[in-house]
FIMI-508735 format. One line per 5 residues: number of its first residue (from 1); their letters; for each residue x, y, z of N, C-alpha, C. Coordinates in steps of 0.02 Angstrom, whole numbers, plus 50000, padded with zeros to 5 digits. Example, Ala and Ser with C-alpha at 12.3 -4.5 7.8 and 13.67 -1.06 7.14 Angstrom:
<sites>
1	as	50660:49716:50390:50615:49775:50390:50660:49835:50390; 50642:49888:50354:50684:49947:50357:50645:50002:50394 .
</sites>
This chain:
<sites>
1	xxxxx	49708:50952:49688:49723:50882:49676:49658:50843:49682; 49645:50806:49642:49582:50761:49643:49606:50688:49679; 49535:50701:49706:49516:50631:49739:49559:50566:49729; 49559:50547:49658:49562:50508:49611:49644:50500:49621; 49683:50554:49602:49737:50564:49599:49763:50557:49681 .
6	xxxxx	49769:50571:49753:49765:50570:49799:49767:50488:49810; 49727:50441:49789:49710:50384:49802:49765:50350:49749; 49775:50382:49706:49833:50352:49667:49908:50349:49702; 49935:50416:49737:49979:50427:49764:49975:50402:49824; 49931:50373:49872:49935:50322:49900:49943:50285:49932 .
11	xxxxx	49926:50235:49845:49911:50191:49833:49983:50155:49822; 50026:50213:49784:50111:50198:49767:50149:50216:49826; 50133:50236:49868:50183:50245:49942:50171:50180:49978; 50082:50144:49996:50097:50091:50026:50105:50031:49972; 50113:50015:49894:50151:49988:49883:50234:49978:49875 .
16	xxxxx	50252:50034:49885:50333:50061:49879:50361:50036:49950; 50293:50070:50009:50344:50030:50077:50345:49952:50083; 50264:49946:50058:50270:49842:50083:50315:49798:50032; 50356:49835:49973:50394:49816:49912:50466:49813:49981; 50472:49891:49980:50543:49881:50045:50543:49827:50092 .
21	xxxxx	50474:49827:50113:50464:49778:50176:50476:49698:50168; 50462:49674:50109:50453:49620:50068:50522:49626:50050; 50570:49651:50025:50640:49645:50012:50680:49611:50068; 50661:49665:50120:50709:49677:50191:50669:49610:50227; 50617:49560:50226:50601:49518:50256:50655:49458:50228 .
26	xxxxx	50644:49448:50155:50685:49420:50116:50755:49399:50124; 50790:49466:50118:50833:49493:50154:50874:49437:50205; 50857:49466:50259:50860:49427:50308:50845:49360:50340; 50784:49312:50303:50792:49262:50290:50844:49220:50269; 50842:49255:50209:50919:49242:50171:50969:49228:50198 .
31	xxxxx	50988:49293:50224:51058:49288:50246:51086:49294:50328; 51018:49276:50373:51031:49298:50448:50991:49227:50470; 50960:49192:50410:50906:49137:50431:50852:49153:50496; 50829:49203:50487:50764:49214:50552:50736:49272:50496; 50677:49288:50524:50631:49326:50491:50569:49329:50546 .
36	xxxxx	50528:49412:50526:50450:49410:50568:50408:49379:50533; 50387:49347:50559:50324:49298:50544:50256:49343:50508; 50233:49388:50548:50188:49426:50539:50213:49465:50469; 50265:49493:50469:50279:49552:50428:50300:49522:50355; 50297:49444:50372:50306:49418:50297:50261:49408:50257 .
41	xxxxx	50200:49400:50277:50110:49425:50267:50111:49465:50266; 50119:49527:50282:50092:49599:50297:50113:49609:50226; 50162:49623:50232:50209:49657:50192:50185:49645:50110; 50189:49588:50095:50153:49568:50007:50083:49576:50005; 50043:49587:50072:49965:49598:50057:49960:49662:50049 .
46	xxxxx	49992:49711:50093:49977:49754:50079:50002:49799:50002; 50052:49774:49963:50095:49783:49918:50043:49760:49838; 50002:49707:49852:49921:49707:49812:49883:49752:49845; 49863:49764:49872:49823:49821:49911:49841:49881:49861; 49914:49906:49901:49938:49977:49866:49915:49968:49782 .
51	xxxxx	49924:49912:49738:49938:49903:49675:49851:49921:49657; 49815:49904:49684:49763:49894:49670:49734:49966:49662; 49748:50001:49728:49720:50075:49737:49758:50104:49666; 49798:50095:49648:49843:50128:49570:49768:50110:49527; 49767:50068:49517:49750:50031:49461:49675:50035:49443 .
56	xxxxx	49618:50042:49508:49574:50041:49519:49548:50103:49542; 49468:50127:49543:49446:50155:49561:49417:50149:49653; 49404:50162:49701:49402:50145:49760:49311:50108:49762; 49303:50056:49810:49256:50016:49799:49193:50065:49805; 49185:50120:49865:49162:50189:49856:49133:50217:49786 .
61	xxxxx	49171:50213:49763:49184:50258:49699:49130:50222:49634; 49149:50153:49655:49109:50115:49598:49029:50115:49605; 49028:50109:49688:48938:50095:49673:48939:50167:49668; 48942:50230:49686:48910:50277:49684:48936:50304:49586; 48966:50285:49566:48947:50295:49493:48919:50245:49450 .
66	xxxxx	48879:50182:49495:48825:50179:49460:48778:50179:49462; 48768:50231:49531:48709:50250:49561:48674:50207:49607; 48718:50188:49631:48697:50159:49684:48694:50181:49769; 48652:50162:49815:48640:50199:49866:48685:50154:49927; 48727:50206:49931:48778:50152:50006:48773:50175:50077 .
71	xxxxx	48724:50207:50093:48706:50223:50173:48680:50202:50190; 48652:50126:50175:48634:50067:50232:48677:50020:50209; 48730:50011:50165:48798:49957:50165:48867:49989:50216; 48855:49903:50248:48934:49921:50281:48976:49869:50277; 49045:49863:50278:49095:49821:50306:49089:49795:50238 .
76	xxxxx	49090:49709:50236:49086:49666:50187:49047:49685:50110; 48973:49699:50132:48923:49720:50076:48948:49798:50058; 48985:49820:50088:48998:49888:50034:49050:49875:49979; 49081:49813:50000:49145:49808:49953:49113:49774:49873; 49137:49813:49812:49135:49788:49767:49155:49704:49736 .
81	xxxxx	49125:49682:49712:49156:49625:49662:49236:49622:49664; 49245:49666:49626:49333:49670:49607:49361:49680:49671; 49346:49715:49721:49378:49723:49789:49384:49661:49832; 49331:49643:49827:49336:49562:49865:49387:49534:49853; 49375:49518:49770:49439:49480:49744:49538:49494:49770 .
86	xxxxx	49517:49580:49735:49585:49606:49787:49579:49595:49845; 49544:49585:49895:49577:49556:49959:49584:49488:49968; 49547:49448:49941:49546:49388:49947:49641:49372:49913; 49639:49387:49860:49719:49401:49823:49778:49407:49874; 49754:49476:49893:49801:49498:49943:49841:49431:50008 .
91	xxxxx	49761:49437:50026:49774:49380:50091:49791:49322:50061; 49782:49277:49989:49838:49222:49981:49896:49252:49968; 49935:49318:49931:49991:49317:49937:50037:49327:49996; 49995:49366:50025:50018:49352:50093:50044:49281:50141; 49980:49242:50130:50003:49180:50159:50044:49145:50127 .
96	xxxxx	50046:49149:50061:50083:49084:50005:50151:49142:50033; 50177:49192:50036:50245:49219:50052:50271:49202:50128; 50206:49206:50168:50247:49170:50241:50277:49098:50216; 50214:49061:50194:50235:48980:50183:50314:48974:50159; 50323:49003:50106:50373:49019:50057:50448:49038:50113 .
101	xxxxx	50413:49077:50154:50504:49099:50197:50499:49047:50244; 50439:49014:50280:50450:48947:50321:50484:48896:50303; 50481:48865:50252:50492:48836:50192:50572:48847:50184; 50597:48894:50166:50649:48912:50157:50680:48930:50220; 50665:48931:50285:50720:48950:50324:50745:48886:50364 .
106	x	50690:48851:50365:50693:48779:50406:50739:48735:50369 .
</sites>
């Protein structure tokens, strides 16, 4: 199994659980009016996250195919362009989905 493929499969398990997680927060908002606070963020960031690892190559993956040298990058500066963005993404859907069940339960 390649690398590639590995990171694909996942990539669709932690979007498949934070999809469940994101239902079942919903869910219960809905129809019990309470919900976790935390897990209503979690849950849709990580669900761009998972989508992303499908879709994308890993930020890894990019500089070293274009030859680039990553054993003095860490943390922030190793992350690609497009990765930033996916997290930056992530973390507003995250927050715009808490806002969204606050919003709606009050």
């Amino acid at each position: 199994m390649t690398p590639r493929l590995k990171q694909r499969l996942g990539g669709c398990f932690i979007a498949l659980v934070a999809a469940w997680g994101t239902v079942y927060v919903w869910h219960e908002a809905l129809h019990e009016s309470l919900f976790f606070e935390e897990a209503s963020g979690i849950f849709p960031a990580f669900f761009v996250l998972g989508l992303a690892l499908i879709l994308f190559p890993g930020y890894k993956e990019e500089r070293t195919a274009r030859g680039e040298d990553i054993s003095g990058m860490q943390s922030w500066k190793l992350l690609t362009l497009r990765w930033r963005v996916v997290l930056v993404v992530a973390l507003a859907v995250g927050i715009g989905n808490s806002i969204l069940l606050k919003l709606r339960v009050e």
